[in-house]
C-alpha positions in Angstrom: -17.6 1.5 -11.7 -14.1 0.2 -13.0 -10.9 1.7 -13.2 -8.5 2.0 -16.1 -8.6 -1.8 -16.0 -10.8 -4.8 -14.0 -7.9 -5.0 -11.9 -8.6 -1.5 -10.5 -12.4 -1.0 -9.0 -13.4 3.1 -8.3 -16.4 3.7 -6.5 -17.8 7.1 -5.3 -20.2 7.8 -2.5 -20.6 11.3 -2.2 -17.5 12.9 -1.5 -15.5 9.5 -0.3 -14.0 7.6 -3.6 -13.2 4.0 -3.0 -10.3 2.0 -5.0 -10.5 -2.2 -4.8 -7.5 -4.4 -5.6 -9.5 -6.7 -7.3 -7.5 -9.9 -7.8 -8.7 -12.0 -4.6 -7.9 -15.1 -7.0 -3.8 -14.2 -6.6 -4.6 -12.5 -2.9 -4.8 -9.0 -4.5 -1.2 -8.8 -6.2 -0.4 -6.9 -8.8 1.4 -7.1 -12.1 3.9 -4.0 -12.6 1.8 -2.2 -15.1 -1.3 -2.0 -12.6 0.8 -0.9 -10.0 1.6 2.0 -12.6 -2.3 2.5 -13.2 -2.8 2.7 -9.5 -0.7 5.3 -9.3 -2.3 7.0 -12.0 -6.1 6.3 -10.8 -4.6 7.7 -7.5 -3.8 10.8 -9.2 -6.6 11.6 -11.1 -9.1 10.8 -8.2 -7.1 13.3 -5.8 -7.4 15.7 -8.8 -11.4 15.9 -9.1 -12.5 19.1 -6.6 -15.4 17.2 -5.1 -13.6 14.1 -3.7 -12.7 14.8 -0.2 -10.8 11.4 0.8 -10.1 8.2 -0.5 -10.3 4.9 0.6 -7.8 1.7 -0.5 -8.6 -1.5 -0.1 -8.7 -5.3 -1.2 -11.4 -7.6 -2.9 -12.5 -10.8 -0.6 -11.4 -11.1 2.6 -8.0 -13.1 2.3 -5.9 -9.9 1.4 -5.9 -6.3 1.5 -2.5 -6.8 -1.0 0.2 -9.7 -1.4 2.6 -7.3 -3.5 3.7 -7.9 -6.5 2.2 -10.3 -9.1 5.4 -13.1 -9.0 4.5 -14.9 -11.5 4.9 -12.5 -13.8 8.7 -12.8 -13.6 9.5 -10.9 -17.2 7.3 -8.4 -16.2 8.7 -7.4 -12.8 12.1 -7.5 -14.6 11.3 -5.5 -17.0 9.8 -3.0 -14.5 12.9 -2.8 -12.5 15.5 -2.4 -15.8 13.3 1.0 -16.8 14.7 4.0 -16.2 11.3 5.4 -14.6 9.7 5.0 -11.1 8.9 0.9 -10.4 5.2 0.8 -10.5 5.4 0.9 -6.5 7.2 3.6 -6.7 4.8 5.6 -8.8 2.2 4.5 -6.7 4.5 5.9 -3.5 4.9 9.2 -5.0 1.1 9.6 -6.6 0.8 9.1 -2.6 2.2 11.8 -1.4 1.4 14.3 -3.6 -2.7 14.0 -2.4 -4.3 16.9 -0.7 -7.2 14.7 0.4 -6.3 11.9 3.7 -6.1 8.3 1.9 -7.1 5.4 4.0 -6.2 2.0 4.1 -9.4 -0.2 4.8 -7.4 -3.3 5.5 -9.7 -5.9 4.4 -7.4 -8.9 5.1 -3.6 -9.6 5.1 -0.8 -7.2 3.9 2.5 -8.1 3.0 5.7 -7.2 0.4 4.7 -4.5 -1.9 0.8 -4.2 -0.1 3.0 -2.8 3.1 4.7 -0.1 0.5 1.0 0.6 0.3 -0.1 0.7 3.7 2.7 3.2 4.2 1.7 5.5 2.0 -1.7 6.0 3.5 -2.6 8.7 6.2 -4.6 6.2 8.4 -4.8 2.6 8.8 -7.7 0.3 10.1 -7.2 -3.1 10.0 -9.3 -6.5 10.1 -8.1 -8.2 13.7 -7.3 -11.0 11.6 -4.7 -9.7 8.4 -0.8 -10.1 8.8 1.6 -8.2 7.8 5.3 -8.6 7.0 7.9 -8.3 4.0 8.3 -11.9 3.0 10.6 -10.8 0.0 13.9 -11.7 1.4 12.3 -15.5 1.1 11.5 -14.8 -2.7 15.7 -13.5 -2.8 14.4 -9.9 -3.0 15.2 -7.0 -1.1 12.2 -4.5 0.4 13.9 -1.1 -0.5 10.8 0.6 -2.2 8.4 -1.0 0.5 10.8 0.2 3.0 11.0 3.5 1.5 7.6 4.0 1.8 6.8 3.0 5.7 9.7 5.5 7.0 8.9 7.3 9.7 5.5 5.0 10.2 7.0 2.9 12.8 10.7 2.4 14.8 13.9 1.9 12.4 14.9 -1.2 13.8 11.5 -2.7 13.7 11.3 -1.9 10.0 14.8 -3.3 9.8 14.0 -6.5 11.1 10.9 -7.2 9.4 13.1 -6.9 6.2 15.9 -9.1 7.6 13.9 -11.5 8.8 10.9 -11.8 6.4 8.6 -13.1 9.4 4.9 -12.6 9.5 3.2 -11.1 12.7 -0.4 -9.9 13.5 -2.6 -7.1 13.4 -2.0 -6.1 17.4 1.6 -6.0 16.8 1.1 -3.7 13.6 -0.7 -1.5 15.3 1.5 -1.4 18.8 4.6 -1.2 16.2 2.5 1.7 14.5 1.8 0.6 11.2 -1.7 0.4 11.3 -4.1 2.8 13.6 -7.1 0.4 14.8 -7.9 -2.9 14.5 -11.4 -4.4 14.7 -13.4 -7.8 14.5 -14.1 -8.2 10.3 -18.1 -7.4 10.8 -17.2 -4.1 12.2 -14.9 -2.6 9.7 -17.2 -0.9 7.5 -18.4 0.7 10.5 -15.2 1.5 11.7 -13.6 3.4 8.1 -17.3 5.3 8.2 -16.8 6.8 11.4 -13.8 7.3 10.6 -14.6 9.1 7.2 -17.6 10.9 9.2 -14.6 12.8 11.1 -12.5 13.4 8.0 -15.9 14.8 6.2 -16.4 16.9 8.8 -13.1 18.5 8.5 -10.3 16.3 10.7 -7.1 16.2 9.1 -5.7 12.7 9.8 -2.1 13.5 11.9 -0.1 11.8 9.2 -1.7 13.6 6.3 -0.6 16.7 8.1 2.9 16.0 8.4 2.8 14.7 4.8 1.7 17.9 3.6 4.5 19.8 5.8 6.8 17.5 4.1 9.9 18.1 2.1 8.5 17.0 -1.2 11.9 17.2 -3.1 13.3 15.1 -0.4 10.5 12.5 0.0 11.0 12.4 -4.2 14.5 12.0 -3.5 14.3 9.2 -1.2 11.8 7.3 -3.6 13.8 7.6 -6.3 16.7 6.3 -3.8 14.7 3.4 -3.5 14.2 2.4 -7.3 17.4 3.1 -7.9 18.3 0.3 -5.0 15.8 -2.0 -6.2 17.6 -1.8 -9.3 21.0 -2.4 -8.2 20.2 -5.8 -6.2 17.7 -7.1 -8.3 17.2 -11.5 -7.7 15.1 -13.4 -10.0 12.0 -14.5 -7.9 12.2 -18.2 -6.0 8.2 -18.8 -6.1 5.0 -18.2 -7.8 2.9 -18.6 -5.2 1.1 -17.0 -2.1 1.5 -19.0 0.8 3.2 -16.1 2.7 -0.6 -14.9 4.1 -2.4 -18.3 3.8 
């Protein structure tokens, strides 16, 4: 089943609803206006009664998401120049307003905008093969609504550097660095989010979820919108159209 557009698979199986990046051809990025639609797929899916958890993930196995669609240069502009939420943004604060856990199923790498992603979800498990960074200080950007979104998910500095420095690493340092929860071999994952999902089913709140839901939400809004409103400020036009950050 689609989405509100091809570029947004939804899936149910029972009481698990799965959402699929599904732009393998460009690594799984995303143009501004589908981040928006994520956000608002996001929403409506935590809305329906029966839907106990949701899974996030990527199409093919090259990338769970590479960010933001660069390419589309006017469109990212003209993202940042509104006066609402950037489309990660939404997505960010569709996030944190669930009441059901929301898992990343991390089907390959994750970088710039895809790590805003992976922060927003309540647990993590990874192929042993994705990396992970935020590349945008390569493409003259600055992280802030990424950033925004993995606080508190691992140390400060680490965030820090991975934003200064715009270096790639691998799937044991996310998860030692505490991005990501597990990491397994690429034939075991679907195994892996299942018996994950079994626990979850069967009533296991996912640690992050809980402290999400404890959560200042005015503040957590607050810092989001702290994070546009930086984006904003120190916009750079784009330096590349490509993907070569996760090849």
């Amino acid at each position: 089943m689609s989405g509100p557009s091809e570029a947004l698979l939804l899936t149910r199986q029972g009481a698990v609803a799965t959402i699929t990046l599904n732009h393998p051809e460009r690594a799984n990025a995303l143009d501004p206006s589908e981040f928006h639609a994520l956000a608002t797929l996001l929403t409506s899916v935590g809305a329906d009664p029966d839907v106990q958890a949701i899974v996030l993930t990527g199409q093919g196995e090259r990338a769970f998401c590479a960010g933001l669609n660069l390419a589309d240069r006017e469109a990212i502009r003209a993202d940042i120049a509104s006066s609402g939420p950037t489309g990660l943004g939404a997505f960010l604060r569709a996030a944190f307003g669930l009441n059901v856990p929301l898992i990343a199923r991390l089907n390959g790498s994750c970088v710039a905008g895809g790590m805003g992603l992976l922060g927003a979800c309540d647990y993590a498990i990874s192929v042993s093969t994705a990396r992970y960074g935020l590349p945008e200080i390569h493409h003259g950007m600055i992280p802030h609504v990424a950033l925004a979104g993995l606080r508190g998910r691992a140390r400060e500095e680490f965030l820090e550097q991975c934003a200064r420095s715009g270096d790639l690493f691998d799937a044991q340092t996310a998860v030692t660095a505490g991005l990501i929860d597990q990491v397994c071999e690429r034939e075991e994952l679907d195994a892996a989010v299942e018996r994950f999902l079994a626990g979850v089913l069967a009533g296991a709140k996912p640690v992050r979820m809980q402290r999400r839901l404890a959560a200042d939400m005015v503040g957590a809004q607050e810092r989001f919108a702290a994070a546009d409103a930086a984006a904003r400020s120190s916009a750079k036009s784009s330096t590349v159209d490509s993907f070569d950050d996760i090849s």
